[in-house]
C-alpha positions in Angstrom: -63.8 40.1 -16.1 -61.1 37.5 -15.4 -62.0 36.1 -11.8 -58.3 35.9 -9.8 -57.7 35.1 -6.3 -55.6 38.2 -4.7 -53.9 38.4 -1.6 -55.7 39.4 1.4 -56.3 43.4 2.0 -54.3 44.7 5.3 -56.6 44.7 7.8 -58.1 41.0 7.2 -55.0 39.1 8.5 -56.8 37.9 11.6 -59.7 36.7 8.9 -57.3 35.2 7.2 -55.3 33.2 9.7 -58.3 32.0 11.4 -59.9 30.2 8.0 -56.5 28.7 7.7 -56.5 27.0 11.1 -60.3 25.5 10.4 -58.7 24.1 6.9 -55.8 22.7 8.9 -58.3 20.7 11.4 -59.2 17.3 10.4 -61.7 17.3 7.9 -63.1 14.1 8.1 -63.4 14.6 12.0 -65.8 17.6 11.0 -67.4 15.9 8.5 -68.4 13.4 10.8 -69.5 15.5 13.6 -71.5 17.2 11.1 -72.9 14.2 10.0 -73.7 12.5 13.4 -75.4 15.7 14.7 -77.5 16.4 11.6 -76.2 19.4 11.4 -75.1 19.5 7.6 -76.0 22.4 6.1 -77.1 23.6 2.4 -74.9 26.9 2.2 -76.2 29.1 -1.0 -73.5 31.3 -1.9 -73.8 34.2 -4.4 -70.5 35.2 -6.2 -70.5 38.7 -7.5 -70.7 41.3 -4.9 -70.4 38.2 -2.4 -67.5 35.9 -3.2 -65.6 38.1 -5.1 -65.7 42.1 -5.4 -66.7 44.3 -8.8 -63.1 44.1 -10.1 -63.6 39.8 -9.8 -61.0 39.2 -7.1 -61.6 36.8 -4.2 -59.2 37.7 -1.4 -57.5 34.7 0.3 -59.5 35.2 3.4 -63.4 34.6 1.3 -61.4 31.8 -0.6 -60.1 29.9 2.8 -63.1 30.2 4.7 -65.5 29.2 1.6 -62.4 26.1 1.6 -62.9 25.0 4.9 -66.9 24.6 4.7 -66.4 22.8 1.6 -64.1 20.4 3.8 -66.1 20.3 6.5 -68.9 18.7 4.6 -71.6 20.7 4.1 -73.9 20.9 0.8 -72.3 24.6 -0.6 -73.9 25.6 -3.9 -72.8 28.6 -5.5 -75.8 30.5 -6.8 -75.3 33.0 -9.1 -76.8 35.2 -12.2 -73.6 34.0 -13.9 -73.9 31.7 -17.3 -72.8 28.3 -16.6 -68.8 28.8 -18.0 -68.5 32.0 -16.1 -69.5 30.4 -13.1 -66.8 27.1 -13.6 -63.5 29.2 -12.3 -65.5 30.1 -8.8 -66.2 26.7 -8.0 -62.2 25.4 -8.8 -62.1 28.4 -6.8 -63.4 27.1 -3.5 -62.6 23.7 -3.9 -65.9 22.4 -4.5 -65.2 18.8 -6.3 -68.5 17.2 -5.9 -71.3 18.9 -5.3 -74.3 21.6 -7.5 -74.0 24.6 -8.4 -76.6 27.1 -9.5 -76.3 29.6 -12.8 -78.5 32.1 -14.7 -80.0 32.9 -11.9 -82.1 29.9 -11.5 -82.3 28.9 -15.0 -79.3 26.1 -15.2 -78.7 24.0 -12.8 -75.0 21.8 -12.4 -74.3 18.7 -10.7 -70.0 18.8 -10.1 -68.0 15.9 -10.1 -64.1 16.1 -10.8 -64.3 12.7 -11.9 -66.7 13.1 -14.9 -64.9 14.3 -18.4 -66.5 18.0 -18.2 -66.4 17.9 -14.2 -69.6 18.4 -14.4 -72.9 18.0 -16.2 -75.8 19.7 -16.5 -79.0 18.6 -14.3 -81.5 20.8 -15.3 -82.5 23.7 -17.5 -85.4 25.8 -17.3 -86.7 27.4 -20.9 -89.4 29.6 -22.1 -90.2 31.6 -24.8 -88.3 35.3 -25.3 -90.7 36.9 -27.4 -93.2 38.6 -25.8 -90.8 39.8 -23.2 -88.9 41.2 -25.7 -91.3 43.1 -27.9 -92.2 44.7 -24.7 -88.8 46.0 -24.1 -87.7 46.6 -27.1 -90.9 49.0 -27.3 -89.8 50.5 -24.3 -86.2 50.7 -24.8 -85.6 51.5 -28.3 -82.1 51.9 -28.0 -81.3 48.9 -25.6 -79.1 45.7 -26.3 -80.7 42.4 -25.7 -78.8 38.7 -25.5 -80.2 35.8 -24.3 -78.8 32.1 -23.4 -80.3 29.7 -25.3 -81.1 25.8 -24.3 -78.0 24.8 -25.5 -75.8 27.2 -23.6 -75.1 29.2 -26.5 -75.6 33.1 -26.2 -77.6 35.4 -28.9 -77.0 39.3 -28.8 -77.6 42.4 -31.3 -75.8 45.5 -31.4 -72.1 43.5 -30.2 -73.2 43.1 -26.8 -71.3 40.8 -24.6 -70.5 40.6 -20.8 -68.1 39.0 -18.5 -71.3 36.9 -17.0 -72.1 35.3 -20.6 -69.2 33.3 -19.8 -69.0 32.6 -23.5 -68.4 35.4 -26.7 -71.9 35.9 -27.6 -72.7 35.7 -31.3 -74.2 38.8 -33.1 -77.8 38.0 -34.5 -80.5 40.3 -35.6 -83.8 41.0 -32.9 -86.0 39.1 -35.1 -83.5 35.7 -34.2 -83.9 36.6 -30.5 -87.5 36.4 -31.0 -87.7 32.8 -32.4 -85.4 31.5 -30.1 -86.0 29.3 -27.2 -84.1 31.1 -23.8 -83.3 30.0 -20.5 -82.2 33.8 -19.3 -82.3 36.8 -21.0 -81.1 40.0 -21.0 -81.4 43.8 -21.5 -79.0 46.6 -21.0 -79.3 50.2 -21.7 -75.8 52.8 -21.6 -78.6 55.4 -23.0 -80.7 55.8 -20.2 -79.7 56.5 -16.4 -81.0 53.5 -14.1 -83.8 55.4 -12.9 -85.2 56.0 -16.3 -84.4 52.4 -16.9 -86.4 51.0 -13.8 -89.1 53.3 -14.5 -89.7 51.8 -18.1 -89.9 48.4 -16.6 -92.2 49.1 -14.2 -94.5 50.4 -16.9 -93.7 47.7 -19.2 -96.0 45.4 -17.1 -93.7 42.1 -18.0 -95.9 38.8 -17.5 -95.5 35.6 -17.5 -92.1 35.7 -16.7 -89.5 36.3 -13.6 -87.0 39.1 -13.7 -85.3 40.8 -11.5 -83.0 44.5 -12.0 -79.3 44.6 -12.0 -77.4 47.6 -10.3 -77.3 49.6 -13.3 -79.7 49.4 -16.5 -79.7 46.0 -16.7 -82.4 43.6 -16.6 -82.3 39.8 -16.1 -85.5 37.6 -17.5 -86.3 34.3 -16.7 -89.0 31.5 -17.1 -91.9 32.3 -14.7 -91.3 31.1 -11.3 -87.5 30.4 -12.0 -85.3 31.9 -9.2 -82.0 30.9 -7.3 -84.3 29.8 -4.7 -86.5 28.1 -6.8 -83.1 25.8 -7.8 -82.4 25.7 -4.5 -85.6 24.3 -3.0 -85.4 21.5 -5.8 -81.9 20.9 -4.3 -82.7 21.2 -0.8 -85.2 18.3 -1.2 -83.2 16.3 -3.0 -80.6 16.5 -0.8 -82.1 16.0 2.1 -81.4 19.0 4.2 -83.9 20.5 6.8 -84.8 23.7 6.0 -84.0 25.0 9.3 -80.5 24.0 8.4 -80.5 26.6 5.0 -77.9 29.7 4.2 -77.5 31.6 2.0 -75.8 35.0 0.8 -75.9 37.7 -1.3 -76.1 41.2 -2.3 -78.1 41.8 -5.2 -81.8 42.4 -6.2 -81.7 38.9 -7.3 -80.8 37.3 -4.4 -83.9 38.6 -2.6 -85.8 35.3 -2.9 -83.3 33.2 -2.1 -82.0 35.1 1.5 -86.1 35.1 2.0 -86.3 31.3 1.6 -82.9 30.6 3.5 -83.5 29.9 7.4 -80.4 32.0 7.9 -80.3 35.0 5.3 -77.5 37.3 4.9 -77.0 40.3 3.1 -73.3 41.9 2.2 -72.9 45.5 3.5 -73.4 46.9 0.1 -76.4 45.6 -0.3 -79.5 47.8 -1.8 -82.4 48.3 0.9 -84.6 46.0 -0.1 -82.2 43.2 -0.6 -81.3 44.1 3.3 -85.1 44.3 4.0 -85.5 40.3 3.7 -82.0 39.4 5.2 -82.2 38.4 8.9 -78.9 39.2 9.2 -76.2 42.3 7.5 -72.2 41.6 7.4 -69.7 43.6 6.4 -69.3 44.8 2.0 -67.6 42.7 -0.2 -64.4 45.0 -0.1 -64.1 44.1 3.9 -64.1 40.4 2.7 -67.6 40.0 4.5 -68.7 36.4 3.5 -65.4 35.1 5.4 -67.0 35.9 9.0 -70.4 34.1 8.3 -68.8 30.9 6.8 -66.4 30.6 9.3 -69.0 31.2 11.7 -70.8 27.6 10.2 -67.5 25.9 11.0 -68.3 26.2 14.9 
């Protein structure tokens, strides 16, 4: 998946011209009104499903909107299931120059700064041990692909298995080198069984001692116990100094649920799965109908 910034869809013109009138006020001005009235906000934004749509693409209207609260100063943090170099072109995307960002789904956490060699640098990764996880599923799903990330940023995988979200070409290894290695996310996917079949061997795989969440197809995402976006987030929250009345966040996916739960101001994208729009306090339109554009423009105000 190459991530691109299209033009806007007809029908979002209004969308569009409105987030290009917030860019064009004075930033500073906003930052300082922002500022002065404590009202600086840490804006969690999820990218798949949120910022851009299944294809990759975010439409001018997401990208100008996501621009202008950048500008006008508040703490945005992309949070996403992403692998740290898949995550690097949404963040040029948006414009976000200094700031965090947070990948593999709580796992790696980035601090961004244009000014350092990389741009950025990494902050914090969370790691546990695959194996047990693993032998689990693999009993389970017999014919399933696994990959994981590993604590150097590296990713692992058997049977050829790579994906746009690695970020990276995975390198083929055999299970038994999954099990021995240390991970910060893993990953299972299945093409031979339909999702339901797929959810129903995880729920009677009885997975402990670790946090995972299900993907929209047969595909499951494993982390260290307790590790989440919002987990990341509420380490960032704190260290930024942000109230958590003043908290947003967005997203569409099963593993967003935490994080819209622990935002003051949850959203879900019209897409979204029930229970993802169980937690939200609030539903906007699907990705397709450029959805995030109206609640980040709405944070300009």
């Amino acid at each position: 998946m190459t991530t691109t910034a299209d033009k806007a869809h007809a029908g979002i013109d209004d969308q569009r011209i409105a987030a290009k009138n917030k860019t064009e006020q004075s930033s500073a001005a906003r930052r300082k009104n922002f500022v002065e009235n404590g009202a600086r906000k840490l804006v969690a934004l999820d990218v798949d499903g949120t910022l851009v749509n299944h294809d990759g693409h975010m439409s001018d209207a997401v990208r100008e909107a996501a621009r202008a609260v950048v500008d006008a100063g508040h703490e945005v943090v992309v949070s996403t299931g992403r692998s740290l170099n898949a995550t690097l072109p949404i963040i040029e995307l948006i414009g976000l120059t200094k700031g965090y960002a947070v990948c593999s789904n709580g796992g790696v956490t980035l601090r961004i700064d244009t000014s350092l060699d990389a741009g950025y640098e990494v902050e914090d990764r969370v790691t546990f041990n695959p194996g047990p996880a693993l032998r689990v599923m693999r009993s389970k799903l017999p014919m399933a692909k696994f990959a994981l990330e590993d604590e150097e940023g590296n990713f692992l995988a058997t049977e050829r298995f790579q994906d746009a979200s690695f970020g990276i070409e995975a390198k083929g290894v055999d299970f038994e080198t999954l099990l021995e290695s240390t991970a910060v996310r893993v990953v299972v996917s299945s093409a031979e069984n339909t999702p339901e079949e797929f959810k129903a061997a995880i729920d009677t795989a009885g997975l402990k001692g670790v946090t995972y969440s299900v993907g929209w197809t047969a595909w499951l995402d494993i982390a260290a116990n307790g590790v989440t976006k919002a987990s990341a987030l509420e380490t960032l929250r704190r260290k930024l100094d942000v109230e958590p009345s003043h908290t947003v966040a967005m997203g569409d996916g099963r593993n967003d649920i935490e994080m819209l739960d622990w935002a003051a101001r949850g959203v879900a994208m019209g897409q979204a799965p029930e229970e993802v729009i169980a937690v939200a306090h609030e539903v906007t339109g699907t990705v397709e109908e450029d959805g995030a554009a109206p609640i980040l423009l709405s944070l300009l105000d």
